[in-house]
N, C-alpha and C positions, 0 to 999 in steps of 0.2 A: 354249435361252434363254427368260426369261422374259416372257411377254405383259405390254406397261405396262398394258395396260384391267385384267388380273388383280388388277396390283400393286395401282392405284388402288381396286378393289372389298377387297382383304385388309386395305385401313388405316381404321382408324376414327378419328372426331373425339372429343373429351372429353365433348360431350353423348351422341354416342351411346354408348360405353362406359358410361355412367351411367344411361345408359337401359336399356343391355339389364342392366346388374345390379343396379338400382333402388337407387342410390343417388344424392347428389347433386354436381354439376359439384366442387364445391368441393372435395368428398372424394377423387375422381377428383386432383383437381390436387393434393391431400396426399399422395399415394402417389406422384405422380410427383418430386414434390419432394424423398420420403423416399427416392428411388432404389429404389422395393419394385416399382411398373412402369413400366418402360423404354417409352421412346418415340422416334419418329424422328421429327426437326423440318427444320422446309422453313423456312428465314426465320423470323416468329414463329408461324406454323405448328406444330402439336403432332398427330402420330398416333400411334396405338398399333393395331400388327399386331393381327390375327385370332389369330396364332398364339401373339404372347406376351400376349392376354388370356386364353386358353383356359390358359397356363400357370400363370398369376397364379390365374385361377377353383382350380384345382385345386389348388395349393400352400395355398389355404383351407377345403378342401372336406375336413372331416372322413373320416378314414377307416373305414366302417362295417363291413368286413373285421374277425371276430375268429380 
């Protein structure tokens, strides 16, 4: 079963998403709107896992593999 203190540290807020990939809240909340990253809402509450930013980072991250 899963630890909630876990859950609670694997979900990020929209500033911090924005922060760790330096860009700005607003743009954060364009992607979420464009359904491009999924998030899970508590009330008006808005998170976005650890794991589906790590998927979102990667699905933009050029592949320097030739």
């Amino acid at each position: 079963m899963t630890d909630p203190a876990n859950l609670e540290l694997a979900m990020l807020q929209v500033d911090e998403v924005a922060h760790l990939i330096k860009v700005s809240n607003k743009t954060v909340r364009r992607w979420i709107a464009a359904n491009e990253l999924a998030v899970v809402r508590f009330g008006r509450s808005v998170r976005v896992s650890q794991a589906e930013l790590t998927r979102f980072v990667a699905a933009r991250t050029p592949n320097n593999s030739k």
